[in-house]
C-alpha positions as CSV (number, residue, x, y, z in Angstrom):
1,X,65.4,36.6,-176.7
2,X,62.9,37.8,-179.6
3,X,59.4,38.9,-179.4
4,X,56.3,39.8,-180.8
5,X,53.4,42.8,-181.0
6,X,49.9,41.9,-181.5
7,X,47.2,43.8,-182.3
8,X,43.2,42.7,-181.9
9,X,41.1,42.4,-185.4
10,X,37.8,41.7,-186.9
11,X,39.5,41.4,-190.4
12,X,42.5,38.7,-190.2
13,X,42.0,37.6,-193.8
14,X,41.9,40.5,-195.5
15,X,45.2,41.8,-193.4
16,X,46.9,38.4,-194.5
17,X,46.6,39.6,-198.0
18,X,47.6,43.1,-197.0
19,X,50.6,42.3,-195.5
20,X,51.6,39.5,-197.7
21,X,50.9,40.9,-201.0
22,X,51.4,44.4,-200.3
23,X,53.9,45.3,-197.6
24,X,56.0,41.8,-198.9
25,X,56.0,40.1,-195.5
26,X,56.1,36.5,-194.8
27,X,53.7,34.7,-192.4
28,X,55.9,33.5,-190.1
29,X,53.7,31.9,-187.7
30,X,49.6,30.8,-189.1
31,X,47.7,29.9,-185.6
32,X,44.2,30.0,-187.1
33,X,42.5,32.7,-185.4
34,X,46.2,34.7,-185.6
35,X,48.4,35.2,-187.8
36,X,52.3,36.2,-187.0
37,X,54.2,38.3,-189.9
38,X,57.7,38.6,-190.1
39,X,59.4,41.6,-191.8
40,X,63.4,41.5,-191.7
41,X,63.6,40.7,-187.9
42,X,60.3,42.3,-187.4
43,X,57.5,40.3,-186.0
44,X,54.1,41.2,-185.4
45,X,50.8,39.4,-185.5
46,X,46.9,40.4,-185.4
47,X,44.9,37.9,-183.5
48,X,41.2,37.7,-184.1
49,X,39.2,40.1,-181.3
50,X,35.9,42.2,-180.6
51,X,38.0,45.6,-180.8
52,X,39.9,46.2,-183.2
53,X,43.4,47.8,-181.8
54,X,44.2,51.2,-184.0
55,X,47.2,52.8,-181.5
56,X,50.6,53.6,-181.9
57,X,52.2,53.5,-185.7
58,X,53.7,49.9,-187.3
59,X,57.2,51.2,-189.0
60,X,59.0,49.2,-191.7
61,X,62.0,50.9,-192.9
62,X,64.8,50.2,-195.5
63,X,68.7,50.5,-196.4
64,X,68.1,53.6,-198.9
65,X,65.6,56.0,-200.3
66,X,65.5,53.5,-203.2
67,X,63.5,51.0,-201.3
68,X,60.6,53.5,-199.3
69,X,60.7,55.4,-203.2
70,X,59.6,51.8,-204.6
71,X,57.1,50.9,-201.9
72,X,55.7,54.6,-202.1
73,X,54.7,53.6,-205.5
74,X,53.0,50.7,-204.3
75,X,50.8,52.8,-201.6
76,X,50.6,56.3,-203.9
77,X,46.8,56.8,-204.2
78,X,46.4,55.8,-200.1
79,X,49.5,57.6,-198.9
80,X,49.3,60.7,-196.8
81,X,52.2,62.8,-198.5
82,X,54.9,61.5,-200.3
83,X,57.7,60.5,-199.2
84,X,60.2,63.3,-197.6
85,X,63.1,64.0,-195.1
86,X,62.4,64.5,-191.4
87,X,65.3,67.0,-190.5
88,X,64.9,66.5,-187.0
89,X,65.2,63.1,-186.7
90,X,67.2,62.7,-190.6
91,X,65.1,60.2,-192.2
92,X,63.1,59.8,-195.3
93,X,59.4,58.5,-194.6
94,X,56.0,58.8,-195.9
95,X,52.9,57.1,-193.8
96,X,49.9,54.9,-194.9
97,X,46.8,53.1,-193.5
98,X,46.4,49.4,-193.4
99,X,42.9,48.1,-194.1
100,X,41.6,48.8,-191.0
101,X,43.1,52.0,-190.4
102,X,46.4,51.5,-188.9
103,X,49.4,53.7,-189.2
104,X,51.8,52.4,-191.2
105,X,55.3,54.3,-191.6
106,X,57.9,53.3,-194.0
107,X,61.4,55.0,-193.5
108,X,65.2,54.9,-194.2
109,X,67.4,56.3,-191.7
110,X,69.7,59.1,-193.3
111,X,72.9,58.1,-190.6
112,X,74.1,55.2,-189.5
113,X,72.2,52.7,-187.3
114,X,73.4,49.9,-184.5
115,X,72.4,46.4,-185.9
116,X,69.4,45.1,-186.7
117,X,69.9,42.6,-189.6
118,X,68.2,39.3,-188.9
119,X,69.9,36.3,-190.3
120,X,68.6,35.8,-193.8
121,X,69.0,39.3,-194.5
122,X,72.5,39.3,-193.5
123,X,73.0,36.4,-195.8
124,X,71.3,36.9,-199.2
125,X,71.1,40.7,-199.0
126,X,74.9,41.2,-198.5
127,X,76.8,43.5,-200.8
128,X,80.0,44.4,-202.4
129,X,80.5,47.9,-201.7
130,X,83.1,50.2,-203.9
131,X,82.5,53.6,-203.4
132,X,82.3,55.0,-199.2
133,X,81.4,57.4,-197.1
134,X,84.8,59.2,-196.2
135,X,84.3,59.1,-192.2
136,X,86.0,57.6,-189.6
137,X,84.8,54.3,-188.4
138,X,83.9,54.5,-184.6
139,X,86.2,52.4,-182.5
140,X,82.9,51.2,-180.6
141,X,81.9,49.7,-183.9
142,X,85.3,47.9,-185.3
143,X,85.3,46.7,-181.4
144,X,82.3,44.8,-182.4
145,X,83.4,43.9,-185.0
146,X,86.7,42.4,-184.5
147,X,85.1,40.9,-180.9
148,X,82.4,39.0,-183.4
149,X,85.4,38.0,-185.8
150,X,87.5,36.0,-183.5
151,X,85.0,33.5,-183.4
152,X,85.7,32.3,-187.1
153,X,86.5,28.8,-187.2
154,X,89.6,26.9,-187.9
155,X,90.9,23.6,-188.5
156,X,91.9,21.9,-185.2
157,X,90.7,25.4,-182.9
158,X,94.0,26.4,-184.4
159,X,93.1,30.0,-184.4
160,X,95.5,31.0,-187.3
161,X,94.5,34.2,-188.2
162,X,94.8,37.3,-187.7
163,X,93.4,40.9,-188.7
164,X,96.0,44.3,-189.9
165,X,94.3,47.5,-189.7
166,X,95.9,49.9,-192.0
167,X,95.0,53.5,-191.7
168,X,97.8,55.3,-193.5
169,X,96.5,57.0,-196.5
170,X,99.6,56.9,-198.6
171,X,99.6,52.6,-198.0
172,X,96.2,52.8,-198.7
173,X,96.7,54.5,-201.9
174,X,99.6,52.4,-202.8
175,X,97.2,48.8,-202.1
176,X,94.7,50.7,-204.1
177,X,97.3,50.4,-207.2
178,X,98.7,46.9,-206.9
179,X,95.9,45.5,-209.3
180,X,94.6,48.1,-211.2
181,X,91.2,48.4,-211.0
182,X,90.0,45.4,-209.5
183,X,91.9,46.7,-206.1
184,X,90.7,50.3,-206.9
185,X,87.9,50.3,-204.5
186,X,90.5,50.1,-201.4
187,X,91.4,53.9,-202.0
188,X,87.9,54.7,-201.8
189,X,87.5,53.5,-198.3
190,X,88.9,55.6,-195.3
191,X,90.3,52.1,-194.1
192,X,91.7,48.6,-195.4
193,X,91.7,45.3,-193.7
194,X,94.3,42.8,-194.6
195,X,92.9,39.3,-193.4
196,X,95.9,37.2,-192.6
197,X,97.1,33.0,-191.5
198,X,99.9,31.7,-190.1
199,X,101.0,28.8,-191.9
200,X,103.0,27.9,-188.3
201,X,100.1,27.5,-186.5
202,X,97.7,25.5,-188.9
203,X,98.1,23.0,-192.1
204,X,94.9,24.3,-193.1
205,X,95.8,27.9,-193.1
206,X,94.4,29.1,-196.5
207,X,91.0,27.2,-195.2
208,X,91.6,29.4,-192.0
209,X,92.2,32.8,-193.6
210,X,89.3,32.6,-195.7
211,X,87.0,31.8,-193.6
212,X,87.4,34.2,-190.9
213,X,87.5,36.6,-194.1
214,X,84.4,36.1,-194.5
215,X,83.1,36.0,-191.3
216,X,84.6,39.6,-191.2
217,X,82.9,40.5,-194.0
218,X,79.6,39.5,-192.7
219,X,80.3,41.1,-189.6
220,X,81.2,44.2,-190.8
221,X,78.0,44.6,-192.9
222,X,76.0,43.5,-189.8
223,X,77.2,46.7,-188.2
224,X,76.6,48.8,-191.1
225,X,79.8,48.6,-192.7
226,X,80.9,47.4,-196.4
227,X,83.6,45.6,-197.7
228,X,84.7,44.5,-201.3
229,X,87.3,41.3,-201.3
230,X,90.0,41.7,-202.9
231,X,91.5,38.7,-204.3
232,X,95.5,38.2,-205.2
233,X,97.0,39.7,-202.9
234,X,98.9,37.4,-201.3
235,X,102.0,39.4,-203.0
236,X,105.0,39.6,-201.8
237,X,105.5,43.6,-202.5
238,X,102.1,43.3,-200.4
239,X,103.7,41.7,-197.3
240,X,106.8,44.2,-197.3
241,X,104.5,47.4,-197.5
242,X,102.4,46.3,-194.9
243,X,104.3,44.8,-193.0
244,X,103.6,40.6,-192.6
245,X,105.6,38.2,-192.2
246,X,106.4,36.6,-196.0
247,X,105.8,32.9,-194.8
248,X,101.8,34.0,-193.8
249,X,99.3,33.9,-196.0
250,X,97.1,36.8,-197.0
251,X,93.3,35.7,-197.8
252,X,92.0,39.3,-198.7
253,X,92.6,42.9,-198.7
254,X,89.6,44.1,-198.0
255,X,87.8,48.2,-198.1
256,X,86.0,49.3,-195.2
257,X,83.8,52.0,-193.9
258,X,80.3,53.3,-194.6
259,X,78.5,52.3,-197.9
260,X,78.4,55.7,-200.1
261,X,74.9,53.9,-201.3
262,X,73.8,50.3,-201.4
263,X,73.3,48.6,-204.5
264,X,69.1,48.1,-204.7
265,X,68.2,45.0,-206.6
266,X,70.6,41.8,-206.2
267,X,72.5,40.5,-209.2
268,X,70.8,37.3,-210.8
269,X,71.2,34.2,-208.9
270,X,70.3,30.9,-211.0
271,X,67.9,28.7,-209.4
272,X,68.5,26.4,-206.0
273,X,68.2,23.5,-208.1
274,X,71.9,24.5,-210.2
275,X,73.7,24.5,-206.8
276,X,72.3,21.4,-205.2
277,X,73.2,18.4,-207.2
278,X,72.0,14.8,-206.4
């Protein structure tokens, strides 16, 4: 279930261009006399009234101080202060007014969140992360995690994989090593994840292996957490150290824990038209 918050206006056009242009939402939902924006997995529409509805405070916020930094710039001369931490409740905010007077807030929570990504942003707003914060993942969150994993797909429902959870900071060190610095960022992480197939139980384990790596990686980040994968490690030093089995097939090695900081701007994708071909 989803839903959305409405407020009443005399001035739908001029919000339109507001929160298009401005705040960078999309309309997600053009009724005529309303109009439904969508902002991450925020929706929230103004509907054309008499009274115009002021109350309560419409808050956007943002993966790091970057972000609310960049937007401040946008809202500068109309902002009340800039932007600053809230001790109390650890984030860094600075409010506006929309057109009509409206509180606007725009935030980034200083401390880990529960999710919250909607599906695009999980998708094209994904990151590789190399350097972490060095705390100890909550066994709550890897529950969910691991619980959202095992429902990778596999050739045939074969369920070939698997996931090893290595703690031990010497192995983790040792991983860290095996390929200089392309598997550096594994020692930076207070855990690793080795993402594992067994040939045994699917001809299409390397299909297997990768996939549910990936669904692990996007899992992880939808719970706040980054990975980097780590390619070539399918080794058999690897498999001894660990230990797996040397028939099974390792897809990735991956980091994981909390981002240190989160890359702001994507790198440059080329255009739709270079990936679809007809």
């Amino acid at each position: 279930m989803s839903g959305i918050v409405f407020f009443g206006t005399n001035n739908l056009m001029d919000l339109k261009d507001f929160y298009e242009i401005r705040v960078g939402c999309e309309v997600w939902l053009d009724q005529g006399d309303r109009i439904i924006f969508k902002k991450g997995n925020l929706l929230f529409g103004f509907s054309e009234q008499d009274e115009v509805d002021k109350e309560g405070i419409i808050t956007f916020f943002y993966n790091n101080k970057e972000e609310v930094d960049r937007i401040y710039e946008k809202f500068k001369a109309t902002a009340v202060s800039p932007p600053s931490i809230d001790e109390k409740y650890r984030i860094y905010h600075f409010f506006t007014n929309d057109p009509e007077g409206r509180k606007l807030e725009f935030q980034y929570f200083d401390h880990p969140v529960n999710r919250y990504l909607s599906g695009d942003d999980l998708l094209m707003k994904r990151r590789s992360i190399r350097n972490f914060i060095q705390t100890e993942i909550p066994e709550e969150i890897l529950d969910q995690i691991f619980e959202v994993s095992r429902f990778a797909p596999t050739s045939r429902n074969s369920q070939s994989y698997y996931f090893k959870l290595i703690r031990d900071k010497e192995t983790i060190d040792w991983l860290s090593k095996r390929r200089g610095e392309n598997s550096a960022p594994i020692g930076m992480a207070p855990m690793a994840v080795a993402v594992c197939s067994d040939p045994g139980l699917s001809k299409r384990y390397v299909q297997d292996g990768c996939i549910a790596a990936y669904h692990f990686i996007l899992s992880a980040w939808f719970l706040g957490l980054g990975t980097c994968w780590i390619a070539a490690m399918d080794r058999e030093d690897v498999k001894k150290m660990l230990p797996i089995p040397e028939h099974h097939y390792v897809a990735t090695i991956t980091p994981l824990g909390f981002p240190e900081s989160i890359p702001l701007d994507p790198p440059e994708r080329k255009e739709r038209d270079w990936f679809v071909r007809k």
